[in-house]
Structures are given as structure tokens and as C-alpha cells.
N, C-alpha and C positions, 0 to 999 in steps of 0.2 A: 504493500500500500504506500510506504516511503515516497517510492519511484515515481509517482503519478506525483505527487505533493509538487516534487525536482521539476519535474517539464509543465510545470502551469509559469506562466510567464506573463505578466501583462503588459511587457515591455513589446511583444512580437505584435507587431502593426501589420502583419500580411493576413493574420488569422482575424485580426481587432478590425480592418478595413474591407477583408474581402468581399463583405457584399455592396462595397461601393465603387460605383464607377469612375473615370480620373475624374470626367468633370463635378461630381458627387463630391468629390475630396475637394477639389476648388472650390466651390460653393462654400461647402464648410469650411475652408481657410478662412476668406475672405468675410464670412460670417463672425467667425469665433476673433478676428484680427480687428473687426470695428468694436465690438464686446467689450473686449478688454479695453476699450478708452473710456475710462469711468465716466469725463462731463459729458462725452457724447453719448454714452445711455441715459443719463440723465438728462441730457438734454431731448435727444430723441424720443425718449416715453412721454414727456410732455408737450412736446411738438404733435407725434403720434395723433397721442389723445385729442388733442386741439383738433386737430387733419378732420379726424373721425368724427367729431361732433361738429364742426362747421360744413361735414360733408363733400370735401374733400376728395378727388377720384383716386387714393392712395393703397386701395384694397389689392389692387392687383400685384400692385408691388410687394407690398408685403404677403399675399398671398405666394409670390414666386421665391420669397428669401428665406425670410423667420418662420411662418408658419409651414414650408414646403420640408423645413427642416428638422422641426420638433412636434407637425402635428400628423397625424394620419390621414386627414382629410375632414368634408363637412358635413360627413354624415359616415351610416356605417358602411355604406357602400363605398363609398369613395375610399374606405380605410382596407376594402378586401386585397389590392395588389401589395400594399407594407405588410397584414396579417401573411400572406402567402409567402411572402419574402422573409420574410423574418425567420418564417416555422422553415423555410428550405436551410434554415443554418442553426435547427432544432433552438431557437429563441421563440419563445412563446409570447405572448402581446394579452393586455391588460384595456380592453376597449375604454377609456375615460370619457366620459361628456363632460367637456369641462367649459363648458356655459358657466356664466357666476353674473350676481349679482340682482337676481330676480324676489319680487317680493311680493307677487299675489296668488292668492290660491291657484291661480287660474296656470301662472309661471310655474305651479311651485306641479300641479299636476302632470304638465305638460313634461316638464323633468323626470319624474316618477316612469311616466309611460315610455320614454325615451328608455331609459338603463331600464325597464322589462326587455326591450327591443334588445339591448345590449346581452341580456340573459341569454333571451331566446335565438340568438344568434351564436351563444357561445354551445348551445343545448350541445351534447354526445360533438363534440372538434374541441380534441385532445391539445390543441393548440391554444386554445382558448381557457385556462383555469382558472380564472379570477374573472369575478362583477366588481366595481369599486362603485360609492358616491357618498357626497359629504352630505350630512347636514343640513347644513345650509343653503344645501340647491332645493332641499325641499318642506323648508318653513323659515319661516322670521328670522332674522339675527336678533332685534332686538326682542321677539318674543324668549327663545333663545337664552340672551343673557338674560332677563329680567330672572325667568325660570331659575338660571344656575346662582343668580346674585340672591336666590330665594327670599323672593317678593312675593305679594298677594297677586295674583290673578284676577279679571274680571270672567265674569260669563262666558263671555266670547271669547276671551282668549283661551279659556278651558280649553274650547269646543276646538280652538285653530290647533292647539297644541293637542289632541285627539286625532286630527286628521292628519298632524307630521306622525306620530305613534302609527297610523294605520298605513302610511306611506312606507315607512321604515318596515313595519311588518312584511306588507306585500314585497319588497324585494328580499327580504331576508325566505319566507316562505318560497318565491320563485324560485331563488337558488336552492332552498331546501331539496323541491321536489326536481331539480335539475341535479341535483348530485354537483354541483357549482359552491367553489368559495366565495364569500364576498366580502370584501376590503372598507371597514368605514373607517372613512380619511379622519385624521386628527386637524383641528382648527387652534384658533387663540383660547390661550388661556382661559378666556372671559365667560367663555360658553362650552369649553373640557368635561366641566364636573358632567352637567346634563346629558354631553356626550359618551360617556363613560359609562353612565349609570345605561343608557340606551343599549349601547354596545353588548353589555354584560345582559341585562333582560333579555337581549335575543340569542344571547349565548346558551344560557339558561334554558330556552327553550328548543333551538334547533340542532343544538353542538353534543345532542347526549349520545346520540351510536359514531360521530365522528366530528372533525370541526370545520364547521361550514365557515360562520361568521367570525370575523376579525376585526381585533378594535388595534387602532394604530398609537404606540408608545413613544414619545419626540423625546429623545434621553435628555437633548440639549436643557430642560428642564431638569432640574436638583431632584425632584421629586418623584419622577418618572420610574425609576430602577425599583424604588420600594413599591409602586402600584403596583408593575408586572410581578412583581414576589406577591403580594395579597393580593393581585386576581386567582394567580395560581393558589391560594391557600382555599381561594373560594373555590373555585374549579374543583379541588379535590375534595371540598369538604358537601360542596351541591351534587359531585359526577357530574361534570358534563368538561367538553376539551374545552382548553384557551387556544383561540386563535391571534395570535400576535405579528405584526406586523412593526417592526422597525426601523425609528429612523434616526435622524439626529434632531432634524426640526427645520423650518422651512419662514417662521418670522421674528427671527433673533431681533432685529432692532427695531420692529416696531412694538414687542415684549417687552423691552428696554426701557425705551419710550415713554412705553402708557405709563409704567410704574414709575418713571419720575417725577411724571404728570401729577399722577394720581397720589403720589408720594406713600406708595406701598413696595415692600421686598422686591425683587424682582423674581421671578420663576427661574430665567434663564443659569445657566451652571456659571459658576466666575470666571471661569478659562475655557479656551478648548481641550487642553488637555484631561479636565474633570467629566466633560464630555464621551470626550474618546474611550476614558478608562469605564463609564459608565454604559456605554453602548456595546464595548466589548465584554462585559461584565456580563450585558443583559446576553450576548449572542453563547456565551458559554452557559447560564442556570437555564437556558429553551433547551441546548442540548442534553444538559445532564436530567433533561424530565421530559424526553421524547415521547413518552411513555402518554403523557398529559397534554403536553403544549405542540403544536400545529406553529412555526413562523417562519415570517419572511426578512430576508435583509434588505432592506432599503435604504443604498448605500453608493455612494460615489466616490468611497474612502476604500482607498487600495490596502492597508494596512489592513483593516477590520475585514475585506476582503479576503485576502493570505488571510489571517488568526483562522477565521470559520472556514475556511478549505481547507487548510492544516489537520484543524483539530476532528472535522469529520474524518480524517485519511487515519488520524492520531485514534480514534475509537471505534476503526473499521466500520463506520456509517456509511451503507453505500450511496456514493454521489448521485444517487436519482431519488434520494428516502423521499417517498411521497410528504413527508411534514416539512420540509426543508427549501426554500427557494430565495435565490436571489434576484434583484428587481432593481432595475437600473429608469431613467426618463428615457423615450425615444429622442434620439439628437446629441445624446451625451454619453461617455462615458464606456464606447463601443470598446474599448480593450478589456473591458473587464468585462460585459456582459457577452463577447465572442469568444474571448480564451476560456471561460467559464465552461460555456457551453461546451467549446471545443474536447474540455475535458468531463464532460459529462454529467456534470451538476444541472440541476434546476435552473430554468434564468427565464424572467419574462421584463419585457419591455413595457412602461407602461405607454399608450399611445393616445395622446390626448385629441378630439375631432369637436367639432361644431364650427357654427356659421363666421368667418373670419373676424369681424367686430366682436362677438361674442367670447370669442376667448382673447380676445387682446387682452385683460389682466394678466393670462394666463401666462403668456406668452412675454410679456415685460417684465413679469416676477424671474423666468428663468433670465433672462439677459440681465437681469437687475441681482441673480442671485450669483451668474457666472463672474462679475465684475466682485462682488462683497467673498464669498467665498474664497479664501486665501490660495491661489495660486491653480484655481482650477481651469480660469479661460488657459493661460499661460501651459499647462498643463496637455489640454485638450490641442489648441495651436503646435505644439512642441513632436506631440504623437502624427499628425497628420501633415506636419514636414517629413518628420521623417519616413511615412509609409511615400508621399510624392516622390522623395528622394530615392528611395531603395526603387520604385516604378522604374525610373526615368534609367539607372544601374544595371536593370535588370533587362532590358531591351536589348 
């Protein structure tokens, strides 16, 4: 088992790039090259957004750059040639609708009925093992926080917060009866608790002969490591699996932020390093309770990467354990979710689709996280010179 540990490499860029064309690798230069100029993302997301609401004919373009690059398309059909392409390099794909910002029933339904579409589309395609959806695509934020800040309630807001419960059911039940995992995304702090508590009640009910539902753990939070320790305490003491999904966390400074604002603690860990030790912390207590817990890495971090390839090689875990998967963004990060695969591990991409205006958050948080993220543009740039390079050698 050693030997396999030896030839994982996510330094080999012919394995990390193969499914992409030179001009594919271009593209992503010259993408990941403006990225990394931090005032010009910032200054571009608000330009952007500007474009966007004064109406702007600027769709196309960014439909041929950013969105061509990290979304699968704008609907699920448009996402079938990336799913096919992916699964030809046994990389699995994670369908996201990642619409945001909707806040009437009418939105929030509409949402719902979409990710069924996403289930039903993944039904018996071995390719397809995960539903994902947050929250907040399908109720109030501010109902939401009011809930988690545990406030009183009016009438109607009961009733709003009854039909997210019965939204949240129906996909969790869909994938029940699809034999489908599904992923519920982690949000801000502000509205955690409620999503936590959500998570677990559907755990509760449909994780008892296996684990369907997964509620996602942001280590980058202090407090995050002792949750997953007391879900699992609850898991084993209710029966039923933990589905865990982890990550580091996705809004470090505007966490920061609020709490300076608000002049409360901050959630976020003091360093990265308390982070890192915490994230790999949480990847080794999943393994040593395979038994119980169902997780994913969700992860752009090479190190924690290597640790959990290691250590599965290190406790003869075969690399395909159905509870075990690693899960990269589509657009990002292809050495590690190709050599992965390459070596026979789990690995799904997630792939994020909807109407090009509609994911524009989506889509500026990753350029807004590839510039903050310490060294990742530079990183990403660095690996696809040098796949160009070895190309042009190799002729």
C-alpha cells in the first residue's frame, strides 16, 4: 500500500491538465493572470455589478471567460458535455444551482423544484453522487437569522418557516428514495445554529440504514472541531450515520467584520495555522469512526490533501471506500482532483450552473477568494505554465 502513497504527485501537470485543450490552458492563464491583480478584482466586481444593473451588453463576455471557466453551464442540460467529460477521467461532478439571492416564496419554490431536477437527473448515473443546496436559496435570510438569534416569531413567519422545513424535507426524502447523498452547504455564522439543528433532524430521520444527508463543518471556525465530535456523540447515541462534509470556510472577513461591528468574539480560528491543525484533526476522528461517519474533503489545501491519502494507504482503507470522497470547485485546483483520481480515490467536482446574472455572486466570491487566499491564484498560474511548457517540449 506504501507504493501507491510514493507515485501520487500533484506536482504532474500532464495527468492535472489532461482533459484540457492548449487553448483551454490559455484561457485559464490569462484568466487566473488578471485574478491575481487584487485592485483589479476589486475593481472589476464593482464595475461588473454596475454593467449588470444598468444593463449593460457585458453577458456574453463574461459568459465566454469566468463563467465558461468555473460554471457548467445554465441549466442542467447545458452542464451534460462537463458531466461526461469529467466522468471520462472517473471525476464525478456535484450538479450546484447556484442562483443566490432570492427572497419570495414564489423564488424560494422555484429553487426547490430546480435541485429535484438536479436529483432526478443524478437518479441510478454512478457519476453523479451528490445533490447539494443551501438554505438560503430556499427561505429568508432574515427569517433565518431572526430564528437562530432566537426571537419570537409572528404567525406568518411560523407558517414561512414550515414551508423552508417542508422544502428541506422534500429534497432530503428525494434523495432518500434515490439512494443519492445530499450536501447542505454551510452559511454565516449568523444563521449556523438553525442550520445545524436542520441538518441533524434530517439526519435523524433518513441516515438510519446509511448516510444520505450531510451537514457541512467550516473548521476555519474555533468551534467547528468540537461540533463534529458531539454530532458524532449524537449519531451514536440516536443510531443513525453523520454525514460530514468539510471545509475550511469560505467568509473569513466578512466573519471578521461583522464581529467588530457588532463588537462580539469573533468565530473565525486566530491563525491559519489553528485552522489547518483543526481541519486535519477533523479528517483523521471521520477516519478512525468509518464505522459511523460518511465525509467529504473539501479542500484546495495540498497538504491536508497528502495527510488523508496517506493515512487511508496508512490503514489499508481502500481508495474507492464508499464513505470517503474528495471534492475540489470546477475551474480550480485540477492537480489535485486529477492525480487523485488518477490514483483511484473518490473525487467529485463541484459544478456550479444557472442563468449568467444569477450567479454573478457566485462567480466574484471565487475571483475575490482566489486573490485573498494566500498564494492560491499564484499557485494555480504556476501549474499551468508549466503543463504549457512541458506541451510546447514535448512536440
Amino acid at each position: 500500500m506504501e507504493s501507491k502513497t510514493k507515485v501520487l504527485s500533484f506536482e504532474n501537470t500532464e495527468i492535472a491538465f489532461k482533459s484540457k485543450s492548449n487553448a483551454d490552458l490559455q484561457r485559464a492563464y490569462w484568466l487566473f493572470k488578471l485574478i491575481s491583480i487584487n485592485p483589479l478584482v476589486k475593481f472589476g466586481s464593482y464595475a461588473t455589478n454596475f454593467a449588470l444593473k444598468i444593463g449593460l451588453p457585458i453577458q456574453g463576455i463574461i459568459k465566454n471567460t469566468i463563467f465558461k471557466h468555473f460554471c457548467g453551464g445554465q441549466n442542467i442540460s447545458d452542464c451534460e458535455t462537463a458531466i461526461q467529460h469529467l466522468a471520462s477521467y472517473n471525476v464525478h461532478t456535484i450538479l450546484d444551482y447556484s442562483v443566490e439571492g432570492e427572497d419570495t416564496e414564489t423564488d424560494f419554490n422555484a429553487t426547490c423544484e430546480e435541485i429535484l431536477r438536479t436529483i432526478q437527473r443524478a437518479q441510478k448515473d454512478k457519476h453523479i453522487p451528490f445533490s447539494v443546496f443551501k438554505v438560503t436559496g430556499l427561505g429568508r435570510f432574515e427569517l433565518l437569522q431572526k430564528i437562530n438569534a432566537k426571537e419570537k416569531l409572528s404567525d406568518q413567519e411560523n407558517k414561512e418557516f414550515e414551508n423552508v422545513k417542508l422544502r428541506i424535507d422534500r429534497i432530503c426524502k428525494a434523495c432518500f428514495e434515490s439512494d443519492l447523498q445530499v450536501l447542505i452547504d454551510a452559511e454565516y455564522s449568523w444563521i449556523q445554529d438553525i442550520i445545524d439543528d436542520l441538518a441533524l433532524e434530517m439526519m435523524q430521520k433518513y441516515n438510519r440504514q446509511k448516510p444520505i444527508v450531510f451537514n457541512t463543518y467550516q473548521l476555519y471556525r474555533h468551534d467547528k472541531l468540537s461540533s463534529l465530535k458531539n454530532d458524532f456523540q449524537l449519531a451514536q447515541s440516536k443510531e443513525f450515520y453523520l454525514g460530514a462534509k468539510l471545509v475550511r470556510g469560505a467568509y473569513m472577513e466578512l466573519e471578521r467584520d461583522r464581529a467588530e461591528e457588532k463588537e462580539y468574539p469573533s468565530p473565525i480560528q486566530a491563525t491559519k495555522e489553528a485552522s489547518d491543525q483543526d481541519y486535519n484533526e477533523a479528517l483523521l476522528f471521520c477516519l478512525d469512526h468509518l464505522d459511523r461517519i460518511a465525509f467529504m474533503a473539501g479542500t484546495h489545501n495540498e497538504e491536508s490533501s497528502r495527510l488523508l491519502a496517506i493515512e487511508i494507504d496508512k490503514r489499508n482503507v481502500p481508495h474507492n471506500h464508499p464513505g470517503i470522497y474528495f471534492a475540489q470547485l470546477l475551474g480550480m485546483s485540477d492537480n489535485l482532483s486529477f492525480n487523485l483520481s488518477a490514483s483511484g480515490y473518490n473525487v467529485a467536482k463541484y459544478m456550479p450552473y444557472g442563468p449568467v446574472k444569477a450567479v454573478m455572486p457566485y462567480l466574484l466570491r471565487r475571483a475575490q477568494e482566489n486573490t485573498s487566499v494566500h498564494g492560491q491564484t499564484s499557485r494555480e498560474l504556476n501549474l499551468i505554465i508549466k503543463e504549457i511548457e512541458r506541451r510546447k517540449q514535448s512536440k
